[in-house]
C-alpha positions in Angstrom: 19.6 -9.3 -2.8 16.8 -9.4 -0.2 19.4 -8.1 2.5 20.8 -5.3 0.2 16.3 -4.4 -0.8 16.4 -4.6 3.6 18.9 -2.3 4.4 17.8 0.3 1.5 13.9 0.0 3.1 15.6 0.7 6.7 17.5 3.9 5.3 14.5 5.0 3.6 12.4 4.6 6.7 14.9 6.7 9.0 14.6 9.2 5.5 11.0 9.6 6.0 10.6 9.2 9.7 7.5 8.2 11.8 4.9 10.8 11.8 4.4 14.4 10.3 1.3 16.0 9.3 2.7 19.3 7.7 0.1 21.8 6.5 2.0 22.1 2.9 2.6 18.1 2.5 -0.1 17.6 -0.4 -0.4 13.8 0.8 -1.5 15.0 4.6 -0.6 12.6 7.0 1.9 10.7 6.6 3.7 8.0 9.0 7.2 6.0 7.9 6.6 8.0 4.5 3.4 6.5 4.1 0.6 8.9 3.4 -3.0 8.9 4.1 -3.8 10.6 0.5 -2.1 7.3 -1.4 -2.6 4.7 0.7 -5.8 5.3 2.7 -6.2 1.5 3.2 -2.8 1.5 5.9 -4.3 4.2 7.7 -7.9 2.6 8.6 -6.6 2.1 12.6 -5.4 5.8 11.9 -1.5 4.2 12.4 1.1 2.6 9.7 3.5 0.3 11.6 6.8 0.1 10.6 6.1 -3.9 9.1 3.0 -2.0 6.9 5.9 0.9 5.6 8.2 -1.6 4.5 5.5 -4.3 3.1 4.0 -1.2 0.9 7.8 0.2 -0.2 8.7 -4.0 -1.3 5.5 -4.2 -3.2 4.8 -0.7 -4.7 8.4 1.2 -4.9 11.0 -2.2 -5.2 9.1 -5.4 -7.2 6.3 -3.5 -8.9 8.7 -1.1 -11.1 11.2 -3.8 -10.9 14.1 -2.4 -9.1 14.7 -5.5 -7.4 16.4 -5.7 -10.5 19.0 -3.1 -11.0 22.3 -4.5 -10.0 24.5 -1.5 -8.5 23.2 -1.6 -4.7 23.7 2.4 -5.1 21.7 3.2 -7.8 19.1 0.9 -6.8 18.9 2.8 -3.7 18.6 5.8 -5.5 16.1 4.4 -7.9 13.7 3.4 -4.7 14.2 6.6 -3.2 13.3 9.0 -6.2 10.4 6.5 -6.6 9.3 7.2 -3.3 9.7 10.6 -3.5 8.3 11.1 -6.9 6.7 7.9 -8.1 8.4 5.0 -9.8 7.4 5.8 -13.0 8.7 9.4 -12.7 11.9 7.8 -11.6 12.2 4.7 -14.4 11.2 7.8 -17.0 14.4 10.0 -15.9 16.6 6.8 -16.2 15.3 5.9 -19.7 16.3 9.6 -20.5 19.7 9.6 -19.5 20.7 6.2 -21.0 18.2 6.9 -24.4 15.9 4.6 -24.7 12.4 5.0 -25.2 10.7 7.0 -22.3 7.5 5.3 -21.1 7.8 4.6 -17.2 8.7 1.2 -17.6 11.8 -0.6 -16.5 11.6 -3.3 -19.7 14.2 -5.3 -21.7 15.7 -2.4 -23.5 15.9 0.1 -20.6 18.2 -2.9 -18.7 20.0 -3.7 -21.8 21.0 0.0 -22.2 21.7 0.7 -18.4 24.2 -2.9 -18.6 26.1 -1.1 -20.7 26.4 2.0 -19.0 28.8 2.9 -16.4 26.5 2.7 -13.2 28.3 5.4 -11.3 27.9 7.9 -14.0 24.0 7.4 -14.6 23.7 7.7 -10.8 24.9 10.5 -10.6 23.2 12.3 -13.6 20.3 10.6 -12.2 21.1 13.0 -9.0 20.9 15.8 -11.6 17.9 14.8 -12.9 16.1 14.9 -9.1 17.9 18.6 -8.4 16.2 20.0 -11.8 12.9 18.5 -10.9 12.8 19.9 -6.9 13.5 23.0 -8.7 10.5 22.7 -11.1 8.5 21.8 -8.1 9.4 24.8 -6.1 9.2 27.7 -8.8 5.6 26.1 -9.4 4.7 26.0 -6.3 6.1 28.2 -3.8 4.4 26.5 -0.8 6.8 23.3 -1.5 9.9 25.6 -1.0 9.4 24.6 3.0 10.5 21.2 1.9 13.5 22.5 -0.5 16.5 21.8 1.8 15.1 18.3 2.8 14.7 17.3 -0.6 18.2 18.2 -1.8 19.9 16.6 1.1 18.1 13.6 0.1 18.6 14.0 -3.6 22.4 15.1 -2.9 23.2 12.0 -0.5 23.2 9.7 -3.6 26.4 11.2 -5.3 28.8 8.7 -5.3 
């Protein structure tokens, strides 16, 4: 499992690439997908190496919401990625919503039970749905994100399986 969390931290990492500083990017500067505005404390030597990126994404955005513990290597990709993107919570809420369990941000007992008896491919890929509506929420909201629209879709897209 550690190589399969390895290989999805590497993808993500090429994803987010190693610096940008975009005027629109509410999080400001951001290195490896790691921004200033969230994680202030990697930035104090004004740098985030690549070990930093990928300590942060294991701890925050793999073992903290517990997606070291989804067993489809696809969908657990897709679950880190959306949590990077959006949050984990945000992520672990649209999953509880598509298999019906209770929706409070927390990858629990009942929220595997119910995914273990889904059909992984299918929740993946109305997961995918799930991330299209919500870039499209983000954009008519706020038309200054629509610079990142194509970006995010790729992204969001790249998981159908």
């Amino acid at each position: 499992m550690a190589d399969q969390i390895d290989t999805i931290l590497d993808a993500i990492l090429k994803r987010e690439g190693d610096f940008a500083h975009h005027p629109n990017d509410r999080g400001g500067r951001t290195q490896w997908g790691i921004t200033e505005r969230d994680f202030p404390g990697a930035w104090k030597d004004h740098k985030v190496t690549i070990e930093e990126a990928k300590d942060i994404y294991r701890r925050k955005f793999v073992n903290g919401p517990g997606f070291d513990r989804i067993s489809d290597p696809h969908l657990q990709h897709q679950l880190i990625d959306y949590g990077v993107n959006s949050g984990p919570a945000i992520a672990i809420q649209k999953l509880q919503g598509i298999l019906g369990t209770d929706v409070d941000g927390v990858l629990g007992p009942a929220t595997l039970a119910a995914l273990a008896q889904r059909d992984a491919r299918e929740v993946n890929n109305l997961l995918v749905a799930e991330r299209v509506k919500m870039i499209g929420r983000i954009v008519v909201k706020d038309r200054s994100q629509l610079t990142f629209l194509n970006g995010w879709l790729n992204r969001a897209l790249s998981f159908l399986k």
